[in-house]
C-alpha positions in Angstrom: 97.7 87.2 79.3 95.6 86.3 82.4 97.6 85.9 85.1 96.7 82.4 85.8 97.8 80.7 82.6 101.0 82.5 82.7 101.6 81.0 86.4 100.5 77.4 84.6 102.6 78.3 82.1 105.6 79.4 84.2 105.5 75.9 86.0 105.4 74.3 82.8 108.1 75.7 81.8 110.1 75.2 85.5 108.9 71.3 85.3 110.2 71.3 81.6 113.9 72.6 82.5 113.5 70.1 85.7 112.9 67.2 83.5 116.2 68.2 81.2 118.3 68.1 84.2 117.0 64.7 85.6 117.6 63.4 82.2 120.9 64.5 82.1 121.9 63.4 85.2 123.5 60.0 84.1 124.6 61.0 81.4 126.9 63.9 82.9 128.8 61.4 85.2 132.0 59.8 84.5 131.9 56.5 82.6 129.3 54.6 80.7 125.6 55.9 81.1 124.4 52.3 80.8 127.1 51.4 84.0 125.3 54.0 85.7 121.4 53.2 84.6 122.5 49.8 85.7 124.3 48.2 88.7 128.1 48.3 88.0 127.9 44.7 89.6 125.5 43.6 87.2 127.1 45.4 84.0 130.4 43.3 84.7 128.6 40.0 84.6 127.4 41.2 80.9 129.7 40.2 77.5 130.4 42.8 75.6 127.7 41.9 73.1 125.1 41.7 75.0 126.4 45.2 76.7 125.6 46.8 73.1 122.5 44.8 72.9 121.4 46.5 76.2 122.3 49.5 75.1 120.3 49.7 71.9 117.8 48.0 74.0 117.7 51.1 76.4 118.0 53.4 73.1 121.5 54.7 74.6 122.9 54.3 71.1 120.1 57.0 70.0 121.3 60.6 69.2 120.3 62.4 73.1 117.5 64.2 71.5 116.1 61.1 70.6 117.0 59.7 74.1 115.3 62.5 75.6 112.0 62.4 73.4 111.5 58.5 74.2 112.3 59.8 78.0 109.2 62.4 77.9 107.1 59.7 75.8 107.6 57.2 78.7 107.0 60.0 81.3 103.4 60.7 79.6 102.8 56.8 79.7 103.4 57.0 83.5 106.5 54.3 82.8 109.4 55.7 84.8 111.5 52.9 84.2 112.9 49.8 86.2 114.9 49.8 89.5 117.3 47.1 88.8 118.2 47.2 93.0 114.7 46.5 94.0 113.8 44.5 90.8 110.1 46.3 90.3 108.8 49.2 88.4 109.3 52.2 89.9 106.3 53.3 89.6 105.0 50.2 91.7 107.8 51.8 94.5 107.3 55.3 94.5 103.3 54.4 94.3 103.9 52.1 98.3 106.1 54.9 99.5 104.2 58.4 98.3 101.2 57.3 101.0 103.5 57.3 103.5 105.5 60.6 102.8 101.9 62.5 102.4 100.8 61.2 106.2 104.5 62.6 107.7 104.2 66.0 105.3 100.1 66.4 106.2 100.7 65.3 109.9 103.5 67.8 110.7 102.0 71.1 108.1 99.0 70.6 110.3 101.1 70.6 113.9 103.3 73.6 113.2 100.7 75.7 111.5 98.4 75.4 115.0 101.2 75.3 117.4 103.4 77.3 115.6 100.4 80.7 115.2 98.9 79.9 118.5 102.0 80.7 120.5 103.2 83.6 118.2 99.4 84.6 118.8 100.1 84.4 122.7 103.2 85.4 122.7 102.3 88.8 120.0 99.5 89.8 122.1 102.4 91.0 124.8 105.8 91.3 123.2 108.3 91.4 125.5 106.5 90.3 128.4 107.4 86.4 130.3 105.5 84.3 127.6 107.1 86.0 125.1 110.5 85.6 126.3 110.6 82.0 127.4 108.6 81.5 123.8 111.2 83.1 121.8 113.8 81.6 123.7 112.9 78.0 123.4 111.8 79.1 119.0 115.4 80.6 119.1 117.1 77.3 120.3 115.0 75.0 117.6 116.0 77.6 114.8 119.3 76.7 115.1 119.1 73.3 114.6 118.4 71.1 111.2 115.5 68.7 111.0 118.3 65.7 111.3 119.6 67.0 114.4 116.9 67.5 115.7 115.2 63.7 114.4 118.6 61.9 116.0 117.7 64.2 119.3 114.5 62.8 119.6 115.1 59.0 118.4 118.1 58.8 121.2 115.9 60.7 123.7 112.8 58.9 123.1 112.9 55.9 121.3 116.6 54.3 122.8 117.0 55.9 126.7 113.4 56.0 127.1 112.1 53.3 124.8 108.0 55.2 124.8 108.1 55.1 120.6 109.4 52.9 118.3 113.2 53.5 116.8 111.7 52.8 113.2 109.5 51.7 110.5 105.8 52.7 109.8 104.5 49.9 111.2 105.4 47.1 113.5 106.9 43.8 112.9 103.8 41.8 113.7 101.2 44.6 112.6 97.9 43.9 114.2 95.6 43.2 111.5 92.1 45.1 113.3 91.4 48.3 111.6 91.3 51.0 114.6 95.0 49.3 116.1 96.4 48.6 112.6 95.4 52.9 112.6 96.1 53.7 116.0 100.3 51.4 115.2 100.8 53.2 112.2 100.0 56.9 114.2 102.4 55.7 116.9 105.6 55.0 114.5 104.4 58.4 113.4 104.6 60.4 116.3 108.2 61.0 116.5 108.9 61.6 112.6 106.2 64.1 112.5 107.8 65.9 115.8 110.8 66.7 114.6 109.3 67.7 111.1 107.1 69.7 113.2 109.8 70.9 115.5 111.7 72.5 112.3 109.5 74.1 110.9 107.1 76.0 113.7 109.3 78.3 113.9 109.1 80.0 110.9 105.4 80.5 111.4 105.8 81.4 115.2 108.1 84.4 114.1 105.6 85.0 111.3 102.6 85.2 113.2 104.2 87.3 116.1 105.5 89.5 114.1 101.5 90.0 112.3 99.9 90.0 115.6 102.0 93.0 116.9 101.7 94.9 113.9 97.8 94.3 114.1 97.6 95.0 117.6 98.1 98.8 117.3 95.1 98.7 114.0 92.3 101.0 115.2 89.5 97.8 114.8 91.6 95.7 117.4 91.8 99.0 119.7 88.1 99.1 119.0 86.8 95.8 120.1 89.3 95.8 123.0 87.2 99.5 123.9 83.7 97.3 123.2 85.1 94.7 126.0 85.2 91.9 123.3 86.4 88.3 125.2 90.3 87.4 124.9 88.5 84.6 122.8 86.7 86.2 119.6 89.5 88.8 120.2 91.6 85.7 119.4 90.2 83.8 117.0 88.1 86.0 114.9 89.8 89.6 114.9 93.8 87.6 115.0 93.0 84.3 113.7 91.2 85.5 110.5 93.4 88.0 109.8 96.5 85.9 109.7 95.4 83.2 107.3 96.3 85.3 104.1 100.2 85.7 105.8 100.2 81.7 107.1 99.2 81.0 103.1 101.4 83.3 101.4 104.5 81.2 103.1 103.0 78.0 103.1 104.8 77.7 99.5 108.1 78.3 100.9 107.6 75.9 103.7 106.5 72.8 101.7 109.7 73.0 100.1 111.6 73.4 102.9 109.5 70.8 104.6 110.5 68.4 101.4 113.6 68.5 102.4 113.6 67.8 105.7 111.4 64.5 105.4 114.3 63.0 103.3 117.0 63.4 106.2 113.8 62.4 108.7 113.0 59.5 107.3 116.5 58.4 106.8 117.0 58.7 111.3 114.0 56.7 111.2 114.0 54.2 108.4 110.9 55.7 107.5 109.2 53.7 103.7 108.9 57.4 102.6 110.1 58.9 99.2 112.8 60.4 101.4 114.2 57.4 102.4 113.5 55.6 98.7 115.8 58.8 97.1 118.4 58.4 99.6 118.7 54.5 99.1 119.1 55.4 95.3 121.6 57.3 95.8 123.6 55.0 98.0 122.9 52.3 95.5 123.7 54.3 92.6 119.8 53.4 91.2 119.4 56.0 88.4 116.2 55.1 87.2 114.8 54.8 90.7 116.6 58.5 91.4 115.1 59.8 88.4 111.4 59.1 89.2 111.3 60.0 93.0 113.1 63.6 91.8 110.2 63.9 89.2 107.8 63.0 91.9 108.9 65.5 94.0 109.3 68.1 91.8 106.0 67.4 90.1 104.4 67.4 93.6 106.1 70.9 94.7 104.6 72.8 91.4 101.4 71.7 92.2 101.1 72.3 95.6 102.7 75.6 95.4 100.2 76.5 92.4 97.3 75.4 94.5 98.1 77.8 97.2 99.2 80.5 95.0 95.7 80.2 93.9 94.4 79.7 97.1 96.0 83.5 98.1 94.7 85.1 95.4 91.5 84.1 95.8 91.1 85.3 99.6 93.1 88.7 98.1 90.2 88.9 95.5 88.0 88.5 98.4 89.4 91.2 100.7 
């Protein structure tokens, strides 16, 4: 088998199993499944028979394969059922908030894949000298704390003592309605979300790339151009730079994850309209259906990025 289709494959297969365990997920906690699909304020305002109306409504009174097959049918239609906390399809939700996840994700996979290999590139080119030290230091200090800590650091640092950025939301009260400061309000309630996204994840990718530039430093083509007087520059940029990419892309799969994970507890600190904060508000609200279709967002999202990369490697690999 080609190893393509058995990575599409494999992912099918991962986003098949995924799609079991959302599914399940009601209907594993204590109590009535249709008390949990539901409010349990709204489910005591209901008789009994309209309570079994519901149900066979829902198709809860359906054997679970059944249930389940109507649940992959509804998936296929794009119908991932309504929030009865937010009163809308949530579809219509996930569809406002998944605009504003991709800025935070794009913003910050862009600021600590620059930042994070050119200071691994400075600091690489002479280990153990004083930019490498106070480098390292400062990467060692941000490893050891999680993209929340680090969010509340920066919202009471910058946003509440030193009110510079705004505490939260995407956008302000009384947006301006001009396109370039509508654009330039919305990058502003951006700035500190995608910091301490950023923040968290450079250093992975500063360790990474220090680590490659070392080990590429003693090859015999950088000893080479260094012989042939080649500027700090191109020695940069095309003998480091180029040869790095395949590394950066080969954990760029592992870090969208991660990163995943940290925009939920970021846009939580910072009231954020993300999917992050959507999920989270499910959960507090007990919103199953709404919980349901952010997790198959996200995990649908994750399978297909990684696979895009994944391909993305082995193409450059193919390439040499």
């Amino acid at each position: 088998m080609y190893p393509a289709v058995q990575s599409v494959l494999n992912r099918v297969c991962i986003f098949f199993l995924l799609l079991m365990v959302i599914f399940a997920l009601p209907r594993l906690l204590p109590g009535d499944p249709l008390d949990v699909l539901l409010s349990s304020d709204r489910v005591r305002d209901l008789s009994a028979a309209e309570l079994a109306a519901l149900r066979d409504e829902m198709g809860l009174s359906a054997p679970l394969i059944t249930q389940f097959a109507d649940y992959l049918r509804d998936l296929a239609r794009g119908d991932l059922g309504y929030s009865s906390h937010h009163a809308t399809q949530v579809t219509t939700l996930l569809a406002n908030a998944l605009p504003w996840t991709a800025l935070l994700m794009v913003a910050a996979l862009s600021v600590y894949l620059v930042l994070g290999v050119a200071l691994g590139l400075e600091a690489g080119r002479a280990p153990h000298g004083r930019v490498d030290r106070v480098i390292t230091t400062v990467m060692t200090l941000l490893a050891s704390l999680p993209a929340f800590s680090i969010a509340v650091l920066l919202l009471m640092l910058f946003a509440v003592l030193l009110p510079i950025f705004p505490t939260s939301g995407a956008t302000s009260l009384f947006a301006p309605t001009a396109p370039v400061a509508r654009v330039l309000d919305i990058l502003w309630h951006a700035v500190l979300p995608v910091t301490a996204l950023a923040l968290h994840e450079v250093v992975r990718f500063y360790y990474l790339s220090r680590g490659e530039v070392m080990s590429l430093s003693v090859r015999p083509f950088i000893e080479n151009a260094r012989a042939r007087g080649v500027t700090a520059w191109r020695e940069r940029v095309h003998y480091f730079g180029r040869n790095l990419i395949p590394a950066m892309l080969a954990r760029m799969s592992d870090s969208v994850t991660k990163l995943i994970g940290g925009v939920v507890y970021v846009e939580a600190v910072f009231a954020y309209p993300g999917i992050g904060h959507l999920l989270l508000g499910a959960i507090a609200d007990r919103d199953y259906p709404l919980l349901q279709g952010a997790l198959v967002t996200i995990a649908a999202f994750v399978l297909l990025l990684n696979g895009l990369i994944d391909a993305w490697v082995s193409a450059l690999a193919r390439r040499g």
